[in-house]
N, C-alpha and C positions, 0 to 999 in steps of 0.2 A: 722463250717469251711468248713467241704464238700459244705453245700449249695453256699457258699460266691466266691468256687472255680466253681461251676456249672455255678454259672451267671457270672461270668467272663469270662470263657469258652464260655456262648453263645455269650456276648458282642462282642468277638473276631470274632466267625464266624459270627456277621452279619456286621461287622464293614470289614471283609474279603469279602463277600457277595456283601456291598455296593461298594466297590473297585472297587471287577467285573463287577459288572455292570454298576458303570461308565465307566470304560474301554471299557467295549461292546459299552454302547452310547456313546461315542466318533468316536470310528468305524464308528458307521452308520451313526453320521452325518457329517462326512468328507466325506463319500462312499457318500451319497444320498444329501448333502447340494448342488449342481449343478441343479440339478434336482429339487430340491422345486425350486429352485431361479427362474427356468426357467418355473413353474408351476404359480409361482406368480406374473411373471411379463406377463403371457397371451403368451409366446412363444414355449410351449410345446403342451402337446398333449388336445386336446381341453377338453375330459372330467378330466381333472388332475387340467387343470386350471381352471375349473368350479367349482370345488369342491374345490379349494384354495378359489375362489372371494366369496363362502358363508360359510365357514367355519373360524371362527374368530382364530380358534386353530392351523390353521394349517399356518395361517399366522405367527404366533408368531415363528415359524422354521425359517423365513428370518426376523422379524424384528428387528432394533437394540434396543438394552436396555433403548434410549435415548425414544423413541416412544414409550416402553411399562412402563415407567413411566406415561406416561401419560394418561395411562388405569385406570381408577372409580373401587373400589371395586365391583359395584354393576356388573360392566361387568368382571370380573373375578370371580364375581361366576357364574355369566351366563353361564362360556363354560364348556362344556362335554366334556368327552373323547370316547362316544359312536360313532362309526361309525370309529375308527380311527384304522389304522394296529398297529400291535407292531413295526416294525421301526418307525414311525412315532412319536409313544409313546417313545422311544427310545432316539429319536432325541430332544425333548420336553424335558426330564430330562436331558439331555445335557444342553442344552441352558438355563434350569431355576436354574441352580446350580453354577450359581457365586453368588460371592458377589454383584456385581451391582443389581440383580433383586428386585425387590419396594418387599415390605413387606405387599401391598394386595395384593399378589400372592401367600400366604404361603399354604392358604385351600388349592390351586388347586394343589400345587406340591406337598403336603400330600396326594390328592388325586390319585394323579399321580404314585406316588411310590407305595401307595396300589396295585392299579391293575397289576402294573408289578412283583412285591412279590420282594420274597428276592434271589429266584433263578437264574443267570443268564445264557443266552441261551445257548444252547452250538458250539460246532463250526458248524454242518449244521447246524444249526436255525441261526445262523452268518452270514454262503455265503449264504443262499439264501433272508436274508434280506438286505446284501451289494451290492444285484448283480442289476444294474441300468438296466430299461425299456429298451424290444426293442426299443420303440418309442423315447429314446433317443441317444441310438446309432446310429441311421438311421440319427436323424436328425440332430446330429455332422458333419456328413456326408458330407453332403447336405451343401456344405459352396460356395462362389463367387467363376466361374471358373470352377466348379465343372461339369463335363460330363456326364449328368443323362437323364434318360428315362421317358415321360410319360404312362399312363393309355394306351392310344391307339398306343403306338411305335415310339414315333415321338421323335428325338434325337433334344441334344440342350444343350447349355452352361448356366450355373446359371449368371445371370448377377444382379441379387437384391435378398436380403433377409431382409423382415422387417415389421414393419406394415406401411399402406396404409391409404386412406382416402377414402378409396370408399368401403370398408368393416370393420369389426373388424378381430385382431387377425393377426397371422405372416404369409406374402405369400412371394412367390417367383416368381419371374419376371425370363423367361425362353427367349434367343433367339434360336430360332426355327433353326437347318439346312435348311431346305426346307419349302417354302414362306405356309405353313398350320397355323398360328396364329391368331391372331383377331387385334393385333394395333403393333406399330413400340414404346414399350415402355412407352406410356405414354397411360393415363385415366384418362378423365373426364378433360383433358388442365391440369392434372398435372402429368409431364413426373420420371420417376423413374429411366430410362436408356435407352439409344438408340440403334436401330438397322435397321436394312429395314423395309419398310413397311410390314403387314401381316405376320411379324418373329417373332415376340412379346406375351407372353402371361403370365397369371396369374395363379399358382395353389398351392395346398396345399403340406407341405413335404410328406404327406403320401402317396399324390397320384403319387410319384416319386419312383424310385430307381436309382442307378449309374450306366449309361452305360459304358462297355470296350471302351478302348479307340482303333481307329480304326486300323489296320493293317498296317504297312506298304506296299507301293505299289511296286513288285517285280521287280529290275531292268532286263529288257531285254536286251537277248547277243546282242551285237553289229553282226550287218550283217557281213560277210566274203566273200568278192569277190573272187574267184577260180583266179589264174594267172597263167601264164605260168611259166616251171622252170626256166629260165633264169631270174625271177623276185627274184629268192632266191639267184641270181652269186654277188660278194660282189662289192659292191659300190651301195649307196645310189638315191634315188630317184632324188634329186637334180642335183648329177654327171652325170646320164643317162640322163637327159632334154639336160645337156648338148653336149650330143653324136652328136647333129645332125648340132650346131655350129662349133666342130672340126674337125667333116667331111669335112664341107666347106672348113675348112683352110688347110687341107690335100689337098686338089684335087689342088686349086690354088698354092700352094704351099710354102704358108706361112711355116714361123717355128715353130717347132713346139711346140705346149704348154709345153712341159717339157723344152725343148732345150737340150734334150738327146744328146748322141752321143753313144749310148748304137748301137748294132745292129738294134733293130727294124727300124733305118733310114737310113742304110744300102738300095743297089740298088735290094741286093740277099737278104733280109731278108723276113722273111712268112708274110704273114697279119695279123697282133695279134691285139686285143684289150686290153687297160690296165684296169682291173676289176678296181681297186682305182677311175681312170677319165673316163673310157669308150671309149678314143682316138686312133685311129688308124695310124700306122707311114706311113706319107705321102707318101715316094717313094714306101714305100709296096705296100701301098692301089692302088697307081696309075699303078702299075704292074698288078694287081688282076682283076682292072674295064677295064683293054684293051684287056684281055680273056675270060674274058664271065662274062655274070653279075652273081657276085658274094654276092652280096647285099640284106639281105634282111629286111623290118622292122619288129622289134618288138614292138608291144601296148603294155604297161601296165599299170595298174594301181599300183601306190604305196600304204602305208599303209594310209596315207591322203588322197584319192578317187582322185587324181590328176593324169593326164596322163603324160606319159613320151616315149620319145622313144630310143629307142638303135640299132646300128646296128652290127647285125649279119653276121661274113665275115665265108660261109661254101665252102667247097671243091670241 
């Protein structure tokens, strides 16, 4: 009875055991399935993807169950797990633990579980096998539009990201700010995007980073003309242009613009000007200018740079 309760006991922690560490491989191949995908289709970082296109094992992390049916016994036993990290390994018992997977696959995910045991990692062995490549952070980055810097400083807008027909592998088509490029977009008469001639150019994401985007340019104070103070006495620029119209009709003796009958048009009244129109009352005025010239202009300028003038009746 003890023994029947001991092996029960272990069945349970490894049946707890194996839990864990699906759980773990789950993690890592939702954290890191981005990144193979992007290893295996040649758009990552060049040695990640090398080592996808000759490793048959590592392709099996992106491929679907319908293609790894159609894998030969003889090539499942072919592939090793030597050379491979434990996320990787990780990701691999993820993926071979459905129901769908072919049944000449059984050696190798018996094999598979061997080497990972029964232990599972714990939580730092966890973030630092969830934690994605610099080289894919960067190159997230690095998308169309994108405000990035070359090798030698030369700023420029992402205008293509893809593969090409005049090399292997992912480039990136750059238009240049300033005319330092090699073509206007296109290579070999086959164009990828357009831009001015000599803006154009080709390079790898590595050999980029993201440049700040540039400064705004500081609005300058508007100039300030100095005026006289009579430029600050109330009524508007427009009123004062008109100063020099009402004068006329004063002296001849037209009526005058208000059609006051206030004093100011009076025979005894002083020479005023009305700040609101700037108009002076006719018989005033004509009393003033037959005593000595009492007249005199003022220039200004308004707050529109426009000149105006007013007349100033002094003592």
């Amino acid at each position: 009875e003890a023994e029947r309760k001991k092996k029960e006991q272990k069945e349970r922690e490894l049946l707890r055991a194996q839990a864990s560490l699906k759980i773990a491989a789950q993690r890592v191949f939702d954290a890191l399935c981005p990144v193979w995908l992007m290893c295996y289709e040649g758009t990552g970082d060049e040695a990640e993807s090398k080592r996808f296109r000759w490793r048959k094992e590592l392709q099996l992390l992106v491929t679907p169950t319908v293609e790894m049916k159609k894998l030969s016994r003889y090539q499942w036993q072919n592939m090793s797990l030597g050379g491979l990290r434990a996320s990787e390994r990780l990701g691999l018992l993820w993926k071979l633990t459905g129901r769908e997977v072919p049944g000449q696959a059984d050696k190798f995910v018996a094999s598979l579980r061997h080497a990972l045991g029964r232990t599972p990692p714990s939580e730092e062995e966890m973030a630092g096998m969830c934690r994605r490549p610099d080289w894919f952070v960067h190159d997230a980055s690095i998308v169309t539009n994108a405000r990035v810097m070359t090798e030698l400083g030369d700023v420029g807008i992402v205008r293509f990201k893809g593969t090409t027909s005049f090399r292997p592998g992912i480039w990136v088509g750059i238009e240049l700010i300033k005319p330092r490029g090699l073509n206007d977009g296109s290579v070999q008469r086959v164009r990828y995007f357009r831009c001015a001639p000599n803006h154009g150019i080709f390079t790898k994401v590595k050999r980029l980073r993201l440049a700040p985007e540039p400064a705004p340019e500081p609005e300058l104070p508007s100039e300030s003309v100095p005026t006289p103070a009579s430029a600050f006495a109330p009524g508007s620029g427009e009123a004062r242009t008109g100063a020099l119209r009402d004068r006329n009709n004063c002296i001849e003796g037209k009526i005058c613009p208000h059609h006051c009958e206030s004093s100011c048009c009076n025979d005894g009244g002083t020479p005023t000007i009305d700040g609101a129109v700037g108009t002076v009352a006719p018989k005033a005025f004509e009393a003033a200018w037959t005593r000595k010239p009492l007249l005199e202009l003022d220039l200004l300028l308004d707050a529109t740079g426009c000149a105006s003038i007013s007349w100033v009746v002094s003592e």
